[in-house]
N, C-alpha and C positions, 0 to 999 in steps of 0.2 A: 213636327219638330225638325229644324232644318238641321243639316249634315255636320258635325264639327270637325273642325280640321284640325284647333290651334293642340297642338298638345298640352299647353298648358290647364286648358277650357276643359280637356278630355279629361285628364286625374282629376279635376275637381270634380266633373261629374262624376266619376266612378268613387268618387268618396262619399259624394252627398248619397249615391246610391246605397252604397256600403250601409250609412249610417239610418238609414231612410228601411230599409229592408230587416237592420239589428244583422246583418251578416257580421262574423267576425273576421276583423279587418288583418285577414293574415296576405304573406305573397302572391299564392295561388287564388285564392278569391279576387285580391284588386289584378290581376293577370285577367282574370276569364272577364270579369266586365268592362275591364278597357279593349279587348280582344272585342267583345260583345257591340260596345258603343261605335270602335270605330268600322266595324263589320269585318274585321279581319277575321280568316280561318285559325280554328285551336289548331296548329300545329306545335309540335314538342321541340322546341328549341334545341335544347340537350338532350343527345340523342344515347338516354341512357341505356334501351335495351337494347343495341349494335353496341356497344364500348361492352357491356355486363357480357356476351356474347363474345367479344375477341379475347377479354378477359380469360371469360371460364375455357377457351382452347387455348390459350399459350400450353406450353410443354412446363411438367413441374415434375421431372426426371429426377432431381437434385433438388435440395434444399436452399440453396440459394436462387435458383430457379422458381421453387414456391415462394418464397418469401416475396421474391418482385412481384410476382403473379398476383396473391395475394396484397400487395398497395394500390395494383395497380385495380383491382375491384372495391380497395376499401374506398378509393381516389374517383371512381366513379360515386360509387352508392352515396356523398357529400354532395354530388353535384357541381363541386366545383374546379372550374376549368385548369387555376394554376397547377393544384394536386394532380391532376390527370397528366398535366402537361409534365411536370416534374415525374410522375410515375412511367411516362412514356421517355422520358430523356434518361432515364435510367437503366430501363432497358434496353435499349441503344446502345447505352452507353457497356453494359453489359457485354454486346454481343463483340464490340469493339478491345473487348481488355484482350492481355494477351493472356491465354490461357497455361496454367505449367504443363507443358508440354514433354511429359518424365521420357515419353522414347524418344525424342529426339536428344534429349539432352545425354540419355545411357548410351545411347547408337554413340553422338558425338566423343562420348567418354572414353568409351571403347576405343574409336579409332586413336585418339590425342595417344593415349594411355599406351598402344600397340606403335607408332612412332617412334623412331630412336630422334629425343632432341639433344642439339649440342647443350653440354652441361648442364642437363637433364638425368639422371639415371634413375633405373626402375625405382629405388630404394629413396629416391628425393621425391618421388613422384607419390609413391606408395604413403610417404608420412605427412606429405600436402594433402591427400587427399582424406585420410583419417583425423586429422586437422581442422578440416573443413565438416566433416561430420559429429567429429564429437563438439563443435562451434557453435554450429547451428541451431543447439537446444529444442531438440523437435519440432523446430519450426517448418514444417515445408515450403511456404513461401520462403524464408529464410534460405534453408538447403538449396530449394529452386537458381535464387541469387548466385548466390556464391559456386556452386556446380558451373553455371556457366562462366563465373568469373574463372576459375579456375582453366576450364577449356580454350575461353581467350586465350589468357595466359600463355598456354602451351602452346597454340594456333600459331602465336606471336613467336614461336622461338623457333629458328631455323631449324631445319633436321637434317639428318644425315642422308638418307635416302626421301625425297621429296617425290611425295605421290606414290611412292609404295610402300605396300605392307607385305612383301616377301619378306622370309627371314633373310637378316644378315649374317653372315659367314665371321667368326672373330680369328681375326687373324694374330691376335697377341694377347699377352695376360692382362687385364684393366679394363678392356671394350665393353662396347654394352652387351648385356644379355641379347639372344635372338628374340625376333617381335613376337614369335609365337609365345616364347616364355611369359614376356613379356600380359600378352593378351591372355595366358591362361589365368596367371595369379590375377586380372582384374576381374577374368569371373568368377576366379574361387571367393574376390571379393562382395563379388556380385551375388552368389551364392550365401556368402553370410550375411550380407543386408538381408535378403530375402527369408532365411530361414530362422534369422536370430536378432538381428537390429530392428525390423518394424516390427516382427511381432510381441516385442517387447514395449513397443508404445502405444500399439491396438490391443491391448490383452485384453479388454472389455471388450471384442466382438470375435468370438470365437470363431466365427464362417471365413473372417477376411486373413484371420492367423493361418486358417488349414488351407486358403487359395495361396496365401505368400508361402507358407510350404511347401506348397504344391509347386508351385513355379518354378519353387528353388529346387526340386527334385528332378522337374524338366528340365532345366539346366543344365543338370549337372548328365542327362544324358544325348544334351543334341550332339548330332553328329552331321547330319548331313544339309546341304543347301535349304532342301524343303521341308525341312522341318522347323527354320527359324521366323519363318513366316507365321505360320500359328502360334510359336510362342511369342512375337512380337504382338499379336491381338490380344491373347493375352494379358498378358504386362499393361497394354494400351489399359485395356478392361479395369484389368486391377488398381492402375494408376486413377483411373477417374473415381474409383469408389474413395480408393483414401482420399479424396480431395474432398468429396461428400462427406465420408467421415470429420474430415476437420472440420470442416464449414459444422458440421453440429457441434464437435467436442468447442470451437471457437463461442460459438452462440451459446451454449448451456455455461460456458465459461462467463462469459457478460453478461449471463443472466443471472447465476449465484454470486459475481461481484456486485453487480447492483443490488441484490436482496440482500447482503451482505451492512451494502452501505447505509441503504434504507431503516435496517436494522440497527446499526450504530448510532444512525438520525434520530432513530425515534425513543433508543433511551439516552440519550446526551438532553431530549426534549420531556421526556417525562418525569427524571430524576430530578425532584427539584434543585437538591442543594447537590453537584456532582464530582465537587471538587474530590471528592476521593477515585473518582473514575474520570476525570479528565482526559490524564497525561493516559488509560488504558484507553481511551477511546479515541484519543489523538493517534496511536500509532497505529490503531488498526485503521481506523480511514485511510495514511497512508498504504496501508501494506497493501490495503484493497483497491487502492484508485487507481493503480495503473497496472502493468505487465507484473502478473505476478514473477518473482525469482526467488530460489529456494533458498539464498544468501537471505534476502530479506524475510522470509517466511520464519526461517530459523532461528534469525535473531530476535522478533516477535514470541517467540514461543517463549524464550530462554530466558529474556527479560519478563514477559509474563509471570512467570512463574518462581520467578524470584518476589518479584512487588507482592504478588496474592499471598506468597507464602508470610513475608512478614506484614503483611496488611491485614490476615487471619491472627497474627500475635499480637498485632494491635489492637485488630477487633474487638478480642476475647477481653485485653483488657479494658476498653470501654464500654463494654458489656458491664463486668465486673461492678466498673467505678458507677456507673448509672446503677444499679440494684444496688450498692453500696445507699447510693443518695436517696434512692426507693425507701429503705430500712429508716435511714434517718427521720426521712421527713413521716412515714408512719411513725416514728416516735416519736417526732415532735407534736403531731396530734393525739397521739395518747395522751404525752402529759399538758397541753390546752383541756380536754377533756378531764383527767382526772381535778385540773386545777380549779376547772368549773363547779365540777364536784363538790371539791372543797369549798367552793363560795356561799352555792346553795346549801351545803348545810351551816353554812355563819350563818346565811340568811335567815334559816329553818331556826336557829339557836337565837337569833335576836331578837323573832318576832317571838318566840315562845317568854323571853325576858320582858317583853313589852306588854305582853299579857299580865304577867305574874306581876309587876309594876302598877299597871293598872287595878288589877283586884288587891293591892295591899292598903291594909287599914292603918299599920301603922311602920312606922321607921324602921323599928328591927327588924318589920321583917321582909326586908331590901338588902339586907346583906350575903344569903344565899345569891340573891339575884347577880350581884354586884360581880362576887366570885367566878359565876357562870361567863359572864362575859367577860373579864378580863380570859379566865381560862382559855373561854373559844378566841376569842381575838389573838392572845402568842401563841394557838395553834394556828390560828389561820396566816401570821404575820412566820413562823417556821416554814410551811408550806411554801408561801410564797419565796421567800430565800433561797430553798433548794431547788422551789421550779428555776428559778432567776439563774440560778448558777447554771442549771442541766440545759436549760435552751440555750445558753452563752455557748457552754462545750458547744452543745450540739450547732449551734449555728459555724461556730466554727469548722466543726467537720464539715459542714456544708456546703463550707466557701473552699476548703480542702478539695472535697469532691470535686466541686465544679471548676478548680484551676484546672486538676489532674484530668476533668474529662477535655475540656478546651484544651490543653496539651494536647491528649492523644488525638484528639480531632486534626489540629493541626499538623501533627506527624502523619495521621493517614492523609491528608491533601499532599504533603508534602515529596512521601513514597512515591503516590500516582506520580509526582512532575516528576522526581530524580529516575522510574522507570525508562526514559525514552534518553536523553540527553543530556550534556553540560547546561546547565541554567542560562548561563551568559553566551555563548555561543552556537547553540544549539547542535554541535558535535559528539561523538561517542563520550563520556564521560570514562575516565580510568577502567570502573568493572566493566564499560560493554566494550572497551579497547581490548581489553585481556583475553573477554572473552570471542571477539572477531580473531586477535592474531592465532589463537588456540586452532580457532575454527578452519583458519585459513592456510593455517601451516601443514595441520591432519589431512584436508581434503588436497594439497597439492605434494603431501608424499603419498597419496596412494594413485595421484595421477602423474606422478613423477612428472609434474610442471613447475615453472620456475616460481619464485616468486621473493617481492621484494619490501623491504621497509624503509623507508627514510623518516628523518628527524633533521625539521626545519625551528630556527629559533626566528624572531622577528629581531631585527639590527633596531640599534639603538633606541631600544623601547624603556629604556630609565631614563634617557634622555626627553624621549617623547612624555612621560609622564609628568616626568619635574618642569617640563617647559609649560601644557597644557592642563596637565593636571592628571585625574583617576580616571575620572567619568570621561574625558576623551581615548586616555590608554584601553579601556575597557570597550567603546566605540571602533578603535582600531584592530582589537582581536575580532571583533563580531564582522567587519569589513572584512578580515584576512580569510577568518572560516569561509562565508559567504562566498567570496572571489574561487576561493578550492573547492566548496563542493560545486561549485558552476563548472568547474573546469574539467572535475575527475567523470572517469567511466563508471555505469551502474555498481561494475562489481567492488569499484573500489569505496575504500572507507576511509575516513578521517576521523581522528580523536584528539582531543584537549589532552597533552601527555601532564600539563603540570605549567602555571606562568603564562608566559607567552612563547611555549614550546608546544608545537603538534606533533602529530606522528600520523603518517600514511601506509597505509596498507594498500598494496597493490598485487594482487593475483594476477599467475598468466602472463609475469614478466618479469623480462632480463635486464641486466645491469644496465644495459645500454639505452635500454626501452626506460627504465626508472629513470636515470639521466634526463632522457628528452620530455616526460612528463614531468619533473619538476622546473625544466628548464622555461618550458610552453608557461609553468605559473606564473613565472617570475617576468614574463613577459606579458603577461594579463592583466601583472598586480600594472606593470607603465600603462596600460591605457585605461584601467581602473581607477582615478586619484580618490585619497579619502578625504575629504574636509573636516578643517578642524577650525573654528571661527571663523568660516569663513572663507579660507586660504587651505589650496589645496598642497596636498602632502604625498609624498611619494612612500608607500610603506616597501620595505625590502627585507628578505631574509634570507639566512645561510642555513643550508641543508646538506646533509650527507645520506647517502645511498649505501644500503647493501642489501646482495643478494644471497638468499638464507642458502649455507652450505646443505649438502646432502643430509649429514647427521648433526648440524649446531640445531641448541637451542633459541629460542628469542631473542632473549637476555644479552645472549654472547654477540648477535646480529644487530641488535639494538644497541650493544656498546661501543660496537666497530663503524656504525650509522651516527655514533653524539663525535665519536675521535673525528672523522670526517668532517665532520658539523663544524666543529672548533680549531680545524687546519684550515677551513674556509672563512671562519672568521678572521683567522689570523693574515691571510692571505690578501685581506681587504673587503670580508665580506661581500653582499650581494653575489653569493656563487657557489655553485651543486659541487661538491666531491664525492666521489666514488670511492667506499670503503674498501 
């Protein structure tokens, strides 16, 4: 048989072969006899056991170390080349991140910190940098950032003596502290991070608590040159573990939101009719889909727990009303059956009369007979009258039952939706406003942080309504919502106050800072336009600011927020006043 070259020529033989021999016609079969036919050597293309090989030696010191390692074997054992490639561009890419590098950035801190900068002092420095850590929200990436933000910062700001860290001598009363001072309080700072700040966020690994202790007791006894050498190893050491640490706490973290969500999914999919766990199942997917925050966690709980409680008083009574309709409808089968009853023995009574009929000889004596059946027939014709009337009630109570159970049915869907939001605008609703400013007032007096409310109205929205109508007046609150929660920070909140009145809640800020967040909206709403037939419309509103005194209540800040509101109106509208 002569030699074939054509490739084409080649796969058909190796199929006819396939089919000719009953091999089954997988890759590696039609491989080895076209290999066979054209006399080419089996070698292994994919050179899986070198890759399984470089695989199983990478380093997997660290968890996110195994986890590459581990793609980058799962990317082989596929055989296919883009995974590999993708598994290998990864760890590259890996080796390329910049890692947080905590001693350099402590070293760096120390030095900014021990600096006299112009208009700078220890005590402006001191509450930036506590600032920056109570900000962070345990994030060390996060901390990482901003740590060096912070040292820019300072880097950037002339000093007094340039390139040293000798003390300075104060020649008058107001100068800055000496450097050394200076540098001690940042490691007495130093000291409480290490013995009380992270072990307060690893208290689930007992070993890395008593090393941050430990460190923080070195500390607190170096003295000389040579001794800061090995506590920078140290530290170096300790710093790599908590980053290990996160990278798990982060992964178990992403892996209980998704089991989480999964879990939501799969009863929103097995419940068939769910309208009563909708609006519950709706807010937990949000709370779970992204960065958790204990703002949003909180407000989940609090709202939960209102819905369930009166969704168990509703329950109970559509429990009730269903065994209520139970009862009925067992009694409406009693009395079909007793009426049955009743028939069968007319029936029993007439055929016994049809007899006696039959064997009478003469006239007289049918008058017995006669008597029996009218008798039975106005019992049997009473019967029927009082069934008539009893199933009439009864049906009635039935139809009772069943309004009252579809009521309650609907009130339970109903709960579910009013748990999470306003209907029409999908904003806090009055109870969960109440219950955010309560929330937010308490957590920012015990942090003795600012914070602020405004109360914006929309400008001429009776005019908008009588010129377009309802249904676009109602179109234009759900644009205004929409545009604000685009606009606002996580922490902040918005709520439907009443009308076409909202109310903003903003933690974590001063009069000035509220100012420029309402101002930024009303600048969003001009490149925002809402269409109403067609023709776009410019929506505007007037809002007032205030920021909650030490000891006011809401109420009194919310009132001094609407007076503002309506000096702005007056004023010409479209424009923020500061109560």
């Amino acid at each position: 048989m002569a030699e074939m070259t054509n490739p084409s020529e080649i796969a058909r033989e190796a199929l006819r072969r396939l089919a000719m021999s009953r091999i089954p016609p997988t890759p590696d079969n039609y491989r080895a006899l076209y290999l066979q036919i054209t006399k080419t050597p089996d070698e292994d293309t994919f050179p899986e056991k070198s890759l399984k090989a470089i695989a199983a030696a990478l380093p997997r010191n660290a968890p996110d170390a195994a986890r590459r390692a581990q793609d980058l074997e799962q990317a082989v054992a596929s055989r296919q080349w883009s995974r590999v490639n993708q598994a290998i561009l990864a760890l590259a890419a890996r080796n390329d991140e910049n890692r947080l590098a905590w001693g350099g950035v402590i070293r760096d801190l120390v030095t900014q910190y021990g600096l006299n900068h112009v208009g700078l002092t220890s005590a402006r420095k001191r509450e930036a940098l506590e600032h920056v850590l109570e900000a962070s929200n345990c994030n060390p990436d996060l901390l990482h950032r901003r740590l060096m933000g912070l040292i820019r910062s300072w880097a950037a700001t002339p000093t007094t003596m340039p390139g040293s860290l000798a003390p300075q001598a104060s020649d008058s009363k107001g100068v800055e502290p000496p450097q050394s001072q200076g540098l001690a309080e940042l490691l007495s700072l130093l000291r409480a991070l290490l013995s009380d700040g992270i072990p307060a966020l690893i208290d689930d690994s007992p070993s890395l608590v008593e090393e941050a202790r430990g460190l923080a007791n070195t500390l607190a006894h170096l003295g000389s040159g040579e001794a800061v050498e090995p506590f920078y190893k140290k530290l170096m050491a300790f710093t790599h573990k908590l980053e290990w640490l996160g990278d798990d706490q982060r992964s178990v973290r992403i892996a209980l939101q998704g089991l989480l969500q999964l879990i939501i999914q799969n009863i929103g999919q097995l419940v068939l009719d769910n309208k009563w766990l909708s609006g519950q199942l709706a807010i937990l997917g949000e709370a779970f889909s992204g960065h958790l925050d204990v703002r949003v966690l909180d407000e989940v709980e609090r709202r939960l727990k209102d819905v369930i409680d009166k969704q168990g008083q509703l329950k109970q009574g559509l429990t009730d009303a269903q065994l209520r309709l139970k009862a009925m409808l067992a009694g409406f089968l009693d009395r079909l059956s007793a009426f049955a009853e009743s028939t069968d023995e007319y029936q029993a009574a007439l055929g016994e009369c049809a007899d006696q009929i039959a064997k009478a000889d003469d006239i007289s004596e049918l008058s017995d007979v006669i008597d029996n059946i009218v008798r039975e027939t106005r019992i049997v014709q009473e019967t029927t009258a009082a069934s008539r009337r009893e199933l009439d009630e009864l049906r009635q109570q039935v139809d009772q039952a069943n309004s009252e159970i579809t009521r309650l049915q609907q009130e339970l869907a109903l709960t579910s939706q009013q748990v999470r939001h306003d209907p029409l605008t999908g904003t806090l609703n009055r109870k969960g406003l109440d219950e955010v400013i309560t929330r937010e007032i308490a957590r920012a007096r015990r942090r003795e942080s600012p914070i602020c409310l405004a109360l914006l109205d929309i400008d001429n929205f009776k005019a908008l309504n009588d010129t377009f109508g309802h249904q676009v007046g109602d179109n234009a609150l759900v644009h205004l919502a929409g545009v604000i929660k685009e606009s606002l920070r996580p922490q902040d909140s918005v709520g439907r106050y009443g009308g076409e009145e909202f109310i903003l809640v903003l933690p974590d800020t001063e009069l000035d800072g509220g100012l420029t967040v309402l101002t930024r909206l009303q600048r969003e709403l001009t490149r925002k336009f809402f269409l109403a037939d067609s023709r776009k419309i410019l929506i505007t509103f007037s809002a007032g600011v205030a920021q909650l005194e030490p000891e006011e209540d809401c109420q009194t800040a919310l009132d001094r927020a609407d007076k503002a509101m309506y000096s702005a109106k007056r004023a010409g509208k479209n424009r923020v006043f500061a109560a």
